[in-house]
N, C-alpha and C positions, 0 to 999 in steps of 0.2 A: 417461232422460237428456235434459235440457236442450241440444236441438239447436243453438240459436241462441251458445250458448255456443262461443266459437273457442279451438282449443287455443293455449297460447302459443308463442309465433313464437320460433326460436333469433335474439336480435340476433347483427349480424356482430362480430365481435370486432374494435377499432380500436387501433394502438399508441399508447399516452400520447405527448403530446408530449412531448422529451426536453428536461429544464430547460437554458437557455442557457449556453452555456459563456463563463468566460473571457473567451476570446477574440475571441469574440462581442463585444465591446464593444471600444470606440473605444481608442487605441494609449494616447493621455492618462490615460483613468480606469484602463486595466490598468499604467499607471508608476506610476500615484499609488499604486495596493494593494501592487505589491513595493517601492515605498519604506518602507512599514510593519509589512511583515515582519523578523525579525530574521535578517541576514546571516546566520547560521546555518544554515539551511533554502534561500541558493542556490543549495550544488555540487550541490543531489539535485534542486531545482529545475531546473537546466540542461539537466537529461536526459531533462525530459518530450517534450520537442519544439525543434526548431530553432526556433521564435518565440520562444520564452519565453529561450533560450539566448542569442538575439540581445539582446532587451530586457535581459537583465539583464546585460549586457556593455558597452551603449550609457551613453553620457553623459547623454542624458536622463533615466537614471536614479537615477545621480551628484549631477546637480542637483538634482533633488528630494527627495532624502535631505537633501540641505545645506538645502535651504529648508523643509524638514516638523519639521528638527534629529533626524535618525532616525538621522545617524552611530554607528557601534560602533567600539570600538576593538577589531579583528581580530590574532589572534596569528598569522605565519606562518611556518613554519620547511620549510626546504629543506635534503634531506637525499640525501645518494648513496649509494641499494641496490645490495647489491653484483649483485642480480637485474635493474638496468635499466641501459638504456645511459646513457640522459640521469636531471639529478637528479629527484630528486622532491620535490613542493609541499603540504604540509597543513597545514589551520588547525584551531586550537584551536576547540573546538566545545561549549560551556557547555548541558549538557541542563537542556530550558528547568522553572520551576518546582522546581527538586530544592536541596536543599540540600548545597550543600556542607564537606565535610569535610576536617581536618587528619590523614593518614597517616601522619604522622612521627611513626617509636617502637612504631609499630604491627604487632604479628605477623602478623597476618591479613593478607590483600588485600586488596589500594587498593582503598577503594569504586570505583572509577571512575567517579565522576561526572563525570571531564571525559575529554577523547577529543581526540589527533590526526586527525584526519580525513584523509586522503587528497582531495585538490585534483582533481575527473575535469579529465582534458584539453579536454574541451567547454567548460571553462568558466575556466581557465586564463591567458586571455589578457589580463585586465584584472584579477588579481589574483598578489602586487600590486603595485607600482607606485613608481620611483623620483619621489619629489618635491622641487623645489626653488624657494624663490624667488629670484628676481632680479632687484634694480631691482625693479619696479611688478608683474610678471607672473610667476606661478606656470608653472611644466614638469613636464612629467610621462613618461617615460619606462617603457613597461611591460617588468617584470621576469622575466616568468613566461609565455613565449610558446609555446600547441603548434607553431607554425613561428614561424620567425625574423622577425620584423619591424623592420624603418624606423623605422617612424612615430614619432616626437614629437609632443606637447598641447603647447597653451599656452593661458591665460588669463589676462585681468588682474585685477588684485584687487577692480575696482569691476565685473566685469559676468562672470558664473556659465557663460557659456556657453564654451566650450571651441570650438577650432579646431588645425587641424594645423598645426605650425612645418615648419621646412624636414628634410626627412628624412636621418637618418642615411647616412653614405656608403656601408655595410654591413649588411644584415640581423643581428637579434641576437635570442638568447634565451638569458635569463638572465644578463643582464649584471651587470658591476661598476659603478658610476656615483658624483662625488665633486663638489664643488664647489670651486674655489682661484679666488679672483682674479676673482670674477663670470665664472666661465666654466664650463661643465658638461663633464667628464672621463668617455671610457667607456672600458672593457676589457673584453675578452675576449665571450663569449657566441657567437661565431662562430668558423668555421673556422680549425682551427691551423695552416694553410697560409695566412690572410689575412695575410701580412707586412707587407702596405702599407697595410693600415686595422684592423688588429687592434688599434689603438687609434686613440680620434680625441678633439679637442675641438670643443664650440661658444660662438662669440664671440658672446651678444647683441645685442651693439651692431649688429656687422655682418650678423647671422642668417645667418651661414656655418661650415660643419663643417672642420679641418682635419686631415689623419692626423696621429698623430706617429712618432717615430721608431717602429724596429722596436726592440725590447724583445731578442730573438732567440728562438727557435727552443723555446727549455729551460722558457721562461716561458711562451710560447705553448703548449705541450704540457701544465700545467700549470693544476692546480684552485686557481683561487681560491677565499680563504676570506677574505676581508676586505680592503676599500683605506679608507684613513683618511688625510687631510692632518695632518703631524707638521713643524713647523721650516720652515713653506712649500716642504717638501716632499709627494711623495705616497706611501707606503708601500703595497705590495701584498705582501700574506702569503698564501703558498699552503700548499696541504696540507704538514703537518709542523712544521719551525721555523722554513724559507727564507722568506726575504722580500727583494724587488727595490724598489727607490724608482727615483723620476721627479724628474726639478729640471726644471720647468716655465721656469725662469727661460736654463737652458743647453743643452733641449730633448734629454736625455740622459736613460740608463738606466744602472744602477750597482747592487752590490749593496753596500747598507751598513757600512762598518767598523762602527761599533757599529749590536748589530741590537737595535731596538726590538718587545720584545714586546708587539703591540697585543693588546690586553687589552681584554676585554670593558668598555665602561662605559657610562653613559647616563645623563643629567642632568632631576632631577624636581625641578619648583618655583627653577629657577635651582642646584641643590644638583647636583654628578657624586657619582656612585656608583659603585663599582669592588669585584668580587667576587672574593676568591684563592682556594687552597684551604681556608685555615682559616679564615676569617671576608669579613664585606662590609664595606664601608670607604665612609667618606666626607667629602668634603673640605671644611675649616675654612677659606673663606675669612680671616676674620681674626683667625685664630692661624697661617694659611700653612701645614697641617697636614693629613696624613689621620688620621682618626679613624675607631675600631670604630663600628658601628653597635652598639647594646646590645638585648639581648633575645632574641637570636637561635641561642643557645648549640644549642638540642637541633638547630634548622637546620642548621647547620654542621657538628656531628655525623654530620650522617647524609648529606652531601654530600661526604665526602674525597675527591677525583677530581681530576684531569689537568683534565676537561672542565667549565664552565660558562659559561653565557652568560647576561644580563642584560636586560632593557627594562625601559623607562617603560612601563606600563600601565595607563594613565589617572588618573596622579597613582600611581599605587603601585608597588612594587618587584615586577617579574615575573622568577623564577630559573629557569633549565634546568640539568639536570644528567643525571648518567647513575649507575648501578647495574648490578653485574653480576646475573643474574636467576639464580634456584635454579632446578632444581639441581645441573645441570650446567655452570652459565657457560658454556654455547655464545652463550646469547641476552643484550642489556642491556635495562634498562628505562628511558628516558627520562621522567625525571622534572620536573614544574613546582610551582610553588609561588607565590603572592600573599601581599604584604607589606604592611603597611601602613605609614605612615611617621608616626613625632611628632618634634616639636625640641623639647625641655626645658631647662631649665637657664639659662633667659637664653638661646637658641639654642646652648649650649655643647654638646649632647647629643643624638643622633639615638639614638629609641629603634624599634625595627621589632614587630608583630605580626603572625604568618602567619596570614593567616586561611583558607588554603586551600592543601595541597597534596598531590598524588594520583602516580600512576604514569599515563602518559597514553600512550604509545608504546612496544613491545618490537620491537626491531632484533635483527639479527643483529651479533655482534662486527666484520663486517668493514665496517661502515657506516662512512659517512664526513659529520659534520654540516660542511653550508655556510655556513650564515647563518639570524639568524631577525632576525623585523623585526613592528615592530607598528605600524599605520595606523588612522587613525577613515577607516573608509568605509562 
């Protein structure tokens, strides 16, 4: 043997370096990457870490969505299980790349390509969001709080940055919120003991909050499900058929001789839309008329129900409904559906094509829907 020859040496074993995270990187370029992402992916996003949770919560990030043009329009509906105390918040959640399918008519089960999602509380607090403008400056009021919050936004239409207005007199979460008269109306979301600010307004002019009267007791105890300004008044419909108005004007609480069923409607392209049990409707400016929506025959079939609700979803008609589920009707399945809209006929004729509708949520019978609402954010 070849003495000179040296056996080989054991090298020490060294750990790789571990590639950079994230986070690693400056507050700026980690906004600009979740602005690019789609809204979809940031309730799971929220939960990796309290940084990421903050960031995607922040207005910084808001901004840059608005400036990149990365807005979505977000479906979100709030709904009360009979298993939680407080309501609950999910948004529609489009699985990215798949195509989707019309279920209607169909024996099988809903493909489920779309899904309610359950909203985690981490992430909660800035989705989503009462907005309005008034005069020159946008307000924002969040709807959807894991605790109760104050705070009011504002900004003006010519500069993107956001700043806090003067804060509400009461913490709230999950408020009702309406505009009448350039002046921003809230209800409920707090304590049914708050008799002396369970409701309040704010005056822009003056940037002062002022309570209003006390509503009493029956209505404070009570789930809202809708406030809508009707006749310069303000209508507020709670669970059931009850509904309570406000005259802003004589600073009084009243329950309607004639009660106004606010009904679901929502206005796409200048045009309101208005959905019953048997068909969708929509109004003829000048014929002074509502009118069937046409095309929509096997739709309406397969929606017979008590329950729907309605949005604008980015120029198209978005429908909720509900279904009792096999095979025992213990449970329902909330159903949605995407419409498409044409005018024919010289504008005489609104005709719809669904071009998408699934089963997206199963509830139990004793649920209670609140509201749903749709946002580009």
């Amino acid at each position: 043997m070849n003495s000179d020859v040296k056996p080989p040496q054991n090298k020490k074993k060294t750990n790789p370096t571990p590639p950079p995270s994230l986070l690693s990187l400056p507050q700026e370029i980690i906004v600009n990457c979740l602005a690019r992402i789609s809204k979809s992916y940031y309730p799971k996003l929220s939960l990796v870490c309290k940084t990421l949770c903050s960031l995607l919560l922040s207005m910084d990030l808001y901004v840059a969505r608005f400036h990149l043009g990365t807005h979505e329009n977000v479906l979100h509906v709030c709904l009360k299980l009979p298993i939680s105390r407080v309501p609950s918040w999910f948004a529609l959640w489009l699985k990215p790349d798949q195509t989707l399918t019309n279920d209607i008519g169909k024996k099988k089960k809903s493909s489920g390509n779309t899904l309610l999602v359950p909203i985690p509380s981490s992430y909660s607090p800035r989705v989503p969001m009462f907005t309005c403008v008034v005069g020159s400056e946008l307000y924002a009021i969040s709807k959807c709080n894991a605790t109760p919050s104050s705070v009011m936004w504002v900004r003006s239409k010519s500069d993107y940055a956001w700043r806090k207005a003067p804060s509400m007199m009461v913490a709230r979460a999950n408020a009702f919120a309406c505009v009448f008269d350039d002046k921003i109306y809230i209800m409920g979301g707090c304590s049914a003991d708050e008799s002396t600010n369970w409701a309040e307004v704010f005056d822009p002019k003056t940037q002062t909050w002022e309570p209003l009267t006390d509503p009493g007791a029956e209505l404070r105890v009570s789930s809202i499900t809708k406030v809508e300004v009707i006749q310069e008044k303000i209508y507020v419909k709670v669970i059931g058929v009850m509904e309570y108005v406000y005259d802003p004007k004589e600073s009084k609480w009243d329950v309607p001789k004639k009660v106004f069923v606010i009904k679901s409607k929502c206005a796409i392209e200048n045009v309101w839309y208005e959905c019953g049990r048997q068909s969708c409707l929509w109004y003829d400016t000048n014929h002074d008329e509502w009118k069937v929506v046409k095309g929509l025959a096997a739709l309406n079939g397969n929606r017979r129900c008590d329950f729907v609700e309605i949005a604008n979803y980015g120029g198209k008609l978005l429908i909720l409904w509900e279904k009792f589920a096999p095979p025992r009707r213990q449970n329902k399945n909330i159903w949605c559906a995407v419409v498409a809209l044409e005018r024919r006929s010289n504008g005489d004729e609104v005709w719809g094509k669904v071009e998408w509708a699934s089963s997206v949520l199963t509830v139990p019978n004793s649920y209670v829907f609140l509201r749903c609402e749709v946002k580009p954010v």
